[in-house]
C-alpha positions in Angstrom: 49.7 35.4 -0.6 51.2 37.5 2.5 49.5 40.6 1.6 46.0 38.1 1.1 46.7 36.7 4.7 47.7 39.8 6.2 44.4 41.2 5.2 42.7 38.1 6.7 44.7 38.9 10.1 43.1 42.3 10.5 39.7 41.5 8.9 39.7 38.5 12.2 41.2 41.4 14.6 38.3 44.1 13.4 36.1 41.5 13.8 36.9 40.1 17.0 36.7 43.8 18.5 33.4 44.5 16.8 31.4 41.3 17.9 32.8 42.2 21.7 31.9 45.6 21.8 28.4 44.7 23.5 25.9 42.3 23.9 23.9 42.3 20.6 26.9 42.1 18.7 28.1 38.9 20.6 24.4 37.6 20.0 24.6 38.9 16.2 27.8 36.6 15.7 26.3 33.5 17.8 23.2 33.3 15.6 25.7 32.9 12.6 27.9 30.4 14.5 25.6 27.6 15.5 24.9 27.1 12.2 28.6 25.9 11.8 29.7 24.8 15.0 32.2 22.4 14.3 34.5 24.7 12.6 37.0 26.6 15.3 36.4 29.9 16.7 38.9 31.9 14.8 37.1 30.6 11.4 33.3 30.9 12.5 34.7 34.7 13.2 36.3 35.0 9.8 33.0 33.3 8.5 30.7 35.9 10.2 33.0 38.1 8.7 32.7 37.3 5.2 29.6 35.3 4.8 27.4 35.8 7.8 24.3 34.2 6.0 26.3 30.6 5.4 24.4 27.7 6.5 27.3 24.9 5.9 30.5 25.2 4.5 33.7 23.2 3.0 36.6 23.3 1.1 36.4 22.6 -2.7 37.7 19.5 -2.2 35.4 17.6 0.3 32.7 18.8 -1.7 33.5 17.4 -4.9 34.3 13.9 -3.4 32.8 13.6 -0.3 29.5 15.3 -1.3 29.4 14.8 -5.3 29.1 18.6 -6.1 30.3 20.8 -7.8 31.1 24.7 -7.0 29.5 26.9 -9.0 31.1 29.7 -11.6 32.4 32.7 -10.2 32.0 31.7 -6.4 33.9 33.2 -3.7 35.2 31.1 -1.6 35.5 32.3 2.0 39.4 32.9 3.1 40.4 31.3 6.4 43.4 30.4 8.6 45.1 26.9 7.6 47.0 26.1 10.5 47.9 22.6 8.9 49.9 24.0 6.3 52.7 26.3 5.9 53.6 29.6 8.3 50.7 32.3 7.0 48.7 30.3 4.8 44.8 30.1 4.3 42.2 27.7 2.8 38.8 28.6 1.4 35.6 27.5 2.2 32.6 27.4 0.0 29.1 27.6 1.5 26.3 25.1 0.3 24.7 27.5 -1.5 27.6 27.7 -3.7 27.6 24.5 -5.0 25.2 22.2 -7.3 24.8 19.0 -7.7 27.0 16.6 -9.8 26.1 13.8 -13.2 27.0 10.6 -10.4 24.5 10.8 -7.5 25.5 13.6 -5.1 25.2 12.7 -1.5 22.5 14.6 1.0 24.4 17.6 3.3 23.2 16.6 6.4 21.4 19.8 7.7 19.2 18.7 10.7 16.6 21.1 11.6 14.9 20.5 15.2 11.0 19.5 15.6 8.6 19.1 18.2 8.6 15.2 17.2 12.2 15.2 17.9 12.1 17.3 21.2 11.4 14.0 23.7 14.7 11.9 21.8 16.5 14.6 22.4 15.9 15.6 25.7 15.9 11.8 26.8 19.9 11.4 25.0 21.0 15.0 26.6 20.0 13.6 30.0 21.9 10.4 29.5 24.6 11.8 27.7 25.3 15.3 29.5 23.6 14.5 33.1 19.7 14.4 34.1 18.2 17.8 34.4 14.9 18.9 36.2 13.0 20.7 33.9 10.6 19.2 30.7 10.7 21.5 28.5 13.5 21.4 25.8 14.6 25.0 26.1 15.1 24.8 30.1 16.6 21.6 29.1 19.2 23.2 27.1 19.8 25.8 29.5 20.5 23.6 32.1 22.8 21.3 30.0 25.0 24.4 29.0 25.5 25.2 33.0 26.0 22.1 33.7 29.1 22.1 30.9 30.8 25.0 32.2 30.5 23.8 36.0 32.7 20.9 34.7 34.9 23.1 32.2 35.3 26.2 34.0 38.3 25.3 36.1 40.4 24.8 32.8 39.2 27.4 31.1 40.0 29.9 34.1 43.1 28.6 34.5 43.8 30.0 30.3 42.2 33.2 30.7 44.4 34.0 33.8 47.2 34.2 31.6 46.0 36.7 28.9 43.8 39.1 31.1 47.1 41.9 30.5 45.5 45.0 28.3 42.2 43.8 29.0 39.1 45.3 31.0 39.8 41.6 33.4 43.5 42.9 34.6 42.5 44.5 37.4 40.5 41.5 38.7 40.7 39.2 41.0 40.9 35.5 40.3 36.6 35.4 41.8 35.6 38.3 39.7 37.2 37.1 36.8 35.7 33.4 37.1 32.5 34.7 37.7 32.4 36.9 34.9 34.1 34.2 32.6 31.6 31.3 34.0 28.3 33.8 33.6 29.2 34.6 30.1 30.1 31.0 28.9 26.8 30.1 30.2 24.7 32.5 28.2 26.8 32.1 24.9 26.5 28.6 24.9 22.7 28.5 25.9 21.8 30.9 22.9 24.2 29.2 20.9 22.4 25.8 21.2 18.9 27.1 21.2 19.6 29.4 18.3 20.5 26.4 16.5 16.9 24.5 17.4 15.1 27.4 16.4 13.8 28.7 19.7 12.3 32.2 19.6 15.2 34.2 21.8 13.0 37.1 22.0 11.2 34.5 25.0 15.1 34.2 26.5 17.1 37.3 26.4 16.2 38.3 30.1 17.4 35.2 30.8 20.6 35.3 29.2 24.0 37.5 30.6 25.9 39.1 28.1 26.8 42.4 30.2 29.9 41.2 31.0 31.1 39.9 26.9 32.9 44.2 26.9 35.3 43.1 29.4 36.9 40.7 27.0 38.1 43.7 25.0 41.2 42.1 23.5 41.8 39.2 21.0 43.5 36.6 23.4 40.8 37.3 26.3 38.0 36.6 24.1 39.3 34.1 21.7 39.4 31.8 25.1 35.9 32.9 25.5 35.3 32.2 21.9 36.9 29.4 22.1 35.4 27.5 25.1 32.0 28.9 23.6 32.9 26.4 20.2 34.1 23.4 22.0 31.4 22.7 24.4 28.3 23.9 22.2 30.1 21.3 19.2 29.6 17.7 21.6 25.9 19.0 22.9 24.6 20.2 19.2 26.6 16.6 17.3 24.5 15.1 19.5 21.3 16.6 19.0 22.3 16.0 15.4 22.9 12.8 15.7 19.8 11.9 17.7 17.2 13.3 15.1 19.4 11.4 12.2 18.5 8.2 14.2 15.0 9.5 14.9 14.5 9.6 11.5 16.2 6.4 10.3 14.2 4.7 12.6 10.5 6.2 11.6 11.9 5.6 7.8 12.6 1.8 8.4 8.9 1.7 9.9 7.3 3.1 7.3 9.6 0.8 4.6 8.3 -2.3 7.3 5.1 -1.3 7.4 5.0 -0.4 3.7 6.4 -4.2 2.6 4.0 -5.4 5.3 0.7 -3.5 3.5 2.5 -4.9 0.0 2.3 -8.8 1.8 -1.4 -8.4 3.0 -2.3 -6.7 -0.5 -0.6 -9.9 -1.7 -2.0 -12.2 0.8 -5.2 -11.1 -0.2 -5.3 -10.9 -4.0 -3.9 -14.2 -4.1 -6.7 -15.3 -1.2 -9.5 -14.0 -3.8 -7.7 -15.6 -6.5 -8.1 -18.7 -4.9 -11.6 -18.3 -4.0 -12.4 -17.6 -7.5 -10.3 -20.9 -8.8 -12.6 -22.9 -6.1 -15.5 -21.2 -7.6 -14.8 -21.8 -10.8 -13.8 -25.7 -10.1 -17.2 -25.9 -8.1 -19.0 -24.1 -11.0 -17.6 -26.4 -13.3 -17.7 -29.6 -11.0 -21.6 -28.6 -11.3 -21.8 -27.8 -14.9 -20.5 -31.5 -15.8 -22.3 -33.5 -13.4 -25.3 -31.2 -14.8 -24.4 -32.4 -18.7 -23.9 -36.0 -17.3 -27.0 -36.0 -15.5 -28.6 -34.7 -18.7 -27.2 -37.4 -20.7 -27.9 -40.1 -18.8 -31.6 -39.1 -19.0 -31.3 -39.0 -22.7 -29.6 -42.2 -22.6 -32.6 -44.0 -20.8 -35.2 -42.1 -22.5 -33.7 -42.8 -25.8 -33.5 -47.0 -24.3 -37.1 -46.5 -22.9 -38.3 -45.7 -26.3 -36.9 -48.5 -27.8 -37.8 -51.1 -25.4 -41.6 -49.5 -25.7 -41.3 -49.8 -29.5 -40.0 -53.7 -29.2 -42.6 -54.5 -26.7 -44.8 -53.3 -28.9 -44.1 -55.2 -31.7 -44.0 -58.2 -30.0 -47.6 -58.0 -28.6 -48.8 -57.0 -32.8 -47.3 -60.3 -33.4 -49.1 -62.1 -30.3 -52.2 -60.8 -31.2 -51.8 -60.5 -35.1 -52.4 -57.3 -35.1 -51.2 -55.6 -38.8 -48.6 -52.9 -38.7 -49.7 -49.9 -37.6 -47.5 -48.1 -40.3 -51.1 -48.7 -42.4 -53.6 -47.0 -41.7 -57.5 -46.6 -43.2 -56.4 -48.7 -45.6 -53.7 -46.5 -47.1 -49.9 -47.1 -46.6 -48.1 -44.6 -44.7 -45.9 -44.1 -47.6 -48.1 -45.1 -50.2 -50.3 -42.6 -52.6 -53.4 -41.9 -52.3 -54.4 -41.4 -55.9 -53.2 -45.4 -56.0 -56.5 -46.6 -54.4 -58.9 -44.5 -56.9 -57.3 -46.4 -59.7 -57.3 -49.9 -58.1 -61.2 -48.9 -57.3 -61.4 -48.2 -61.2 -59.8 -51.3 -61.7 -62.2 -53.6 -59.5 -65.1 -51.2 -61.1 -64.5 -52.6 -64.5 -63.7 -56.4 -63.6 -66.1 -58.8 -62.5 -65.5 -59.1 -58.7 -63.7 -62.2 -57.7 -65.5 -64.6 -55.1 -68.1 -63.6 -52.7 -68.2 -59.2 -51.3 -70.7 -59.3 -48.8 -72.5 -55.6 -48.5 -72.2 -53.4 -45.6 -76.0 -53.8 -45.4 -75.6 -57.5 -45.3 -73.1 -57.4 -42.5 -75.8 -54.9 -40.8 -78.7 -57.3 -41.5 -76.0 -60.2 -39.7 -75.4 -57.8 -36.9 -79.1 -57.3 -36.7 -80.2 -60.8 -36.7 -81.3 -61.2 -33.2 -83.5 -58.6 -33.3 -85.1 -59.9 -36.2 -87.0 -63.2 -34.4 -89.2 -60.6 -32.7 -93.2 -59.9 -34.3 -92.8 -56.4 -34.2 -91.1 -54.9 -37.4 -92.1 -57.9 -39.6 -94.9 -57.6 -42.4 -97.7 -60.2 -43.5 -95.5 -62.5 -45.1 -93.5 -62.8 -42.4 -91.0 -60.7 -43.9 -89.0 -58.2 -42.1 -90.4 -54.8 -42.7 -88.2 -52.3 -45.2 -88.6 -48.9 -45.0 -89.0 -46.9 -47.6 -86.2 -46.8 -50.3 -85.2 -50.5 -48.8 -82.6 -51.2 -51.5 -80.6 -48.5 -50.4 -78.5 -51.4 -48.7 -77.9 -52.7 -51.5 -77.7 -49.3 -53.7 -75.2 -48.8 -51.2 -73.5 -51.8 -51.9 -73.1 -51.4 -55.4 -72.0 -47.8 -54.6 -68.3 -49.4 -53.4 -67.8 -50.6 -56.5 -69.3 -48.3 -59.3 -68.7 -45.3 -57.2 -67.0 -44.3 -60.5 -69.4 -45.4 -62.8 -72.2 -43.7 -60.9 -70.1 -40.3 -61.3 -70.0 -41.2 -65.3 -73.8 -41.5 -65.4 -74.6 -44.8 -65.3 
């Protein structure tokens, strides 16, 4: 373990010189640290050192309960300085991208990553949080936040780097020079840190950004309070960025569940709406539909008692007038068989006729009698003249009789 940690010491010393040397090698190890800025400065240095992609890191343990996952096979963790435990120890931290997640619902690793929707919430919290600022535009808003830090840090952070300027480019300095080179460069690194973290395009910034002095910090304890101040004022400003676009979107998720359980009411509201419409039109249609059927019957009903009163009247005035029933007609029953009256005529045909038949010519010539007092029609003997064939009426007469026998011949 001491021959593992004193390789850690000079892989942090290497480092340290290395990122100093100039200005794109400060801005090379800046790019990696905002994307952990709440670790210290000695360990983002280490981190750049080992794993200069890492997006978010942990130990083993924070990961597995905290988070739910699970390292993955054959990672390497990333060796750091513990300065909770024992003289000369490390700790390891593992990078998201090591690690998968577990059987038991693993929790979200909350990576924000800055929009233009968040930009106005963010700017708006900065303002009351870190001091109002003139500009409108986020990236001159973060500028301006990160020199308004250092005006109110600088005096503490001076009063460290006073007592470790010995080996150092900043020895022969006076306490102005040295502020002002020590305020200029904690300016720039935490601007770039900060917008380097919201995805700005720092190809736009770097004329606007003062790294020329970052060589003059050429020893570990000179820039380590550079390093340091660098961590613990861009951690506060980028927490709360973080912070603010968590509750940015907690909020527009809560609208969209609201409105969502709203739209779910309405389409509720509505379906039982047309459901009820249809129950009224059914009731109505049905309402109808019965009064229709009764309406219906009823007319059967007096139609059916309209034909029988008709049919009693109707009887009665038969019997006033005695009238026969009208159940006979021409002499045949409606039920009866008409083959019966040919045999009955047989009958009569054979018998001598009972009483008095009068003729239909004789009930003609009684009709007729009126006519016959007048001259005209009458012969010599006072007669009434008969046309030829004159016993036709009484041919005739005979004829309802024998109709039979006159078919036999006779």
């Amino acid at each position: 373990m001491a021959a593992k940690y004193q390789l850690i010491t000079e892989l942090y010393r290497r480092t340290g010189v290395a990122v100093a040397k100039n200005p794109q090698a400060w801005q090379g190890f800046l790019a990696s640290a905002c994307r952990n800025y709440k670790c210290r400065f000695d360990e983002q240095l280490l981190i750049y050192a080992q794993r200069p992609d890492a997006v978010a890191v942990a130990e083993l343990n924070t990961w597995n309960r905290l988070f739910k996952r699970w390292v993955n096979k054959d990672s390497k963790g990333i060796a750091v300085f513990d300065p909770k435990g024992r003289r000369n120890t490390l700790k390891y931290y593992f990078d998201v991208s090591d690690t998968h997640e577990g059987y038991y619902g693993s929790r979200a690793v909350p990576i924000w990553q800055m929009d233009r929707r968040y930009e106005q919430p963010v700017m708006e919290r900065l303002s009351d949080r870190f001091g109002r600022t003139e500009s409108g535009d986020l990236a001159a808003v973060l500028m301006e936040t990160a020199k308004n830090a250092v005006e109110d840090n600088l005096t503490d952070y001076l009063s460290q780097l006073k007592g470790c300027t010995k080996d150092s480019f900043l020895e022969e300095l006076d306490e102005l020079n040295v502020g002002v080179r020590l305020r200029d460069t904690l300016s720039s690194s935490i601007a770039y840190t900060i917008l380097s973290r919201c995805g700005a395009d720092m190809e736009l910034w770097k004329d606007e950004q003062g790294f020329e002095y970052i060589s003059d910090f050429n020893t570990m304890k000179t820039l380590s309070v550079v390093g340091t101040a660098t961590t613990d004022m861009c951690k506060p400003l980028l927490m709360e960025i973080g912070r603010t676009i968590g509750a940015y979107d907690r909020q527009i998720a809560r609208r969209k569940a609201q409105e969502k359980a709203n739209a779910g009411r309405t389409q509720t509201s509505l379906e039982n709406t047309e459901k009820v419409l249809a129950n009224e039109a059914d009731t109505d249609y049905n309402a109808l539909k019965r009064e229709s059927e009764k309406k219906l019957q009823n007319n059967q009903e007096i139609e059916i008692q309209s034909k029988k009163e008709d049919a009693a009247h109707e009887t009665d005035i038969r019997k006033e007038r005695g009238l026969s029933d009208p159940g006979i007609t021409g002499g045949y029953s409606a039920g009866g068989n008409g083959n019966e009256v040919r045999n009955d005529e047989r009958d009569l045909s054979e018998g001598e006729p009972q009483g008095r038949v009068l003729s239909v010519s004789s009930e003609r010539d009684i009709e007729r009698t009126p006519a016959d007092h007048s001259e005209a029609g009458r012969g010599e003997n006072g007669e009434a003249d008969k046309p030829d064939g004159g016993n036709r009426g009484s041919d005739r007469t005979c004829l309802l009789y024998t109709s039979d026998a006159a078919d036999d011949g006779e």
